[in-house]
C-alpha positions in Angstrom: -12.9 -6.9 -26.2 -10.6 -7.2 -23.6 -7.8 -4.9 -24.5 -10.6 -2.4 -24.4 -11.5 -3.9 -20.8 -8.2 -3.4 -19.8 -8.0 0.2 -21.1 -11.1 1.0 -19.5 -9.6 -0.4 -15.5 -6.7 1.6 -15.8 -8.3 4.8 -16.6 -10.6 3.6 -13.6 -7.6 3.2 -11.5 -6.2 6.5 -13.0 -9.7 8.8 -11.9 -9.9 7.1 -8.4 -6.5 8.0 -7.5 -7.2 11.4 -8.7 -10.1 11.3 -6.7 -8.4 10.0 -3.4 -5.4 13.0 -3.7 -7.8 15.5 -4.0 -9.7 14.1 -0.8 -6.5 14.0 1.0 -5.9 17.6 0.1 -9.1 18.8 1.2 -8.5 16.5 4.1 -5.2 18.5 5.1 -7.4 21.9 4.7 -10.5 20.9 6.9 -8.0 19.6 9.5 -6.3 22.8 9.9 -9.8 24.5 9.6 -10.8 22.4 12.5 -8.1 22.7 14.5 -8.3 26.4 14.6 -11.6 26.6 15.8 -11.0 24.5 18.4 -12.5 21.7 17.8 -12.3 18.6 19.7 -9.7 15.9 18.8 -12.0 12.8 20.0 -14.9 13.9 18.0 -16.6 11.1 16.8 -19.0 10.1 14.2 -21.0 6.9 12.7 -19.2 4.0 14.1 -17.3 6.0 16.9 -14.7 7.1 14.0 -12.4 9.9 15.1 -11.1 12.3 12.6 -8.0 10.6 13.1 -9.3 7.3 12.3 -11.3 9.0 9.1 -7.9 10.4 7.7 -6.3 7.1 8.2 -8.8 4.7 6.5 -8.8 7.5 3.6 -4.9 7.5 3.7 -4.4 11.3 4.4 -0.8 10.8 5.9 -0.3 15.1 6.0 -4.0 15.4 7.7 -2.8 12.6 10.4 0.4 14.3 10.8 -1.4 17.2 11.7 -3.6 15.6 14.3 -0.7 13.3 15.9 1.0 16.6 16.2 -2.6 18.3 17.9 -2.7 15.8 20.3 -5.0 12.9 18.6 -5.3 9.4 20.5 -3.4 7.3 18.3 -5.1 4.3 19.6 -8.3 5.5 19.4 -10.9 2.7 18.7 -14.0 3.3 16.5 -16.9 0.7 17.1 -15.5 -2.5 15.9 -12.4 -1.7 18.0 -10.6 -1.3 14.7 -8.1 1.5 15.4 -6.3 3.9 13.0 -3.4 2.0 12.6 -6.1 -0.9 11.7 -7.5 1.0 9.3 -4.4 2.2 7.7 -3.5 -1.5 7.2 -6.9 -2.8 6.2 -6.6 0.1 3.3 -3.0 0.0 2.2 -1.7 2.9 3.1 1.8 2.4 4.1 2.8 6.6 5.1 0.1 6.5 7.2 0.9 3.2 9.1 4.7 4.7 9.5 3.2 7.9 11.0 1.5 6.0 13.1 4.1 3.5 14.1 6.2 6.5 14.7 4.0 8.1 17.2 3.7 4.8 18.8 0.5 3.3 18.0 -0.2 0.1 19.8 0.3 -3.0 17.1 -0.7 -5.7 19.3 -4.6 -3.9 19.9 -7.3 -6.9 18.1 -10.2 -5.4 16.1 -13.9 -7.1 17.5 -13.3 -9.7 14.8 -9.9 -11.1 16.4 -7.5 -9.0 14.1 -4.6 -6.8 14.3 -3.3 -4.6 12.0 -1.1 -6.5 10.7 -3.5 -9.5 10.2 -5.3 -6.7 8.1 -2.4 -6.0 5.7 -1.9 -9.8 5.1 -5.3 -10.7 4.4 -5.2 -7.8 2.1 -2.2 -8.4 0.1 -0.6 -4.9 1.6 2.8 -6.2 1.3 4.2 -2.7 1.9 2.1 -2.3 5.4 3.1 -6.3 6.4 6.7 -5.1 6.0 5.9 -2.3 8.4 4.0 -3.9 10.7 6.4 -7.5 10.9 
């Protein structure tokens, strides 16, 4: 029924943000794995994403920290122009849009589809990233 419906999404919710802290974690550890080997900050993989853009569409505010710190463009734009303050938004992850905003990330830069990142945290419902990013 729907009691056991509503059971069922919350244990949902429950293993998925399991799932995402352990990602972060790891996240943290490849960073610094990275970094020591030298590798390059502007990197990039499918869709032009930086490792910097990875960790903020996956919300891994210690693994950003990390590359802000290294050096990291803060700005940098992944094929749709989104950048990682954009994708911070877009997700709903408020520490990393305050790391960002911190470090000075550019608010005003559009995505290829007309948006900003605050545009992305509205149509979202992030209320927590629109109070950031007003």
């Amino acid at each position: 029924g729907a009691a056991g419906r509503v059971v069922e999404e919350g244990q949902h919710q429950q293993q998925q943000q399991s799932d995402e802290a352990v990602v972060r974690g790891k996240a943290l550890g490849v960073v610094r794995a990275l970094l020591r080997m030298g590798a390059p900050l502007e990197a990039t993989m499918d869709e032009q994403y930086t490792a910097l853009l990875v960790g903020a569409a996956c919300g891994a505010a210690d693994a950003c920290k990390l590359l802000l710190q290294a050096g990291a463009n803060k700005d940098a734009r992944s094929s749709s122009a989104s950048t990682p303050l954009i994708r911070a938004a877009l997700e709903g992850h408020p520490a990393v849009v305050t790391l960002l905003l911190e470090a000075g990330a550019d608010r005003s830069i559009k995505n290829n589809y007309g948006g900003t990142a605050l545009d992305m945290a509205r149509n979202m419902g992030h209320s927590a990233c629109v109070a950031l990013l007003q």
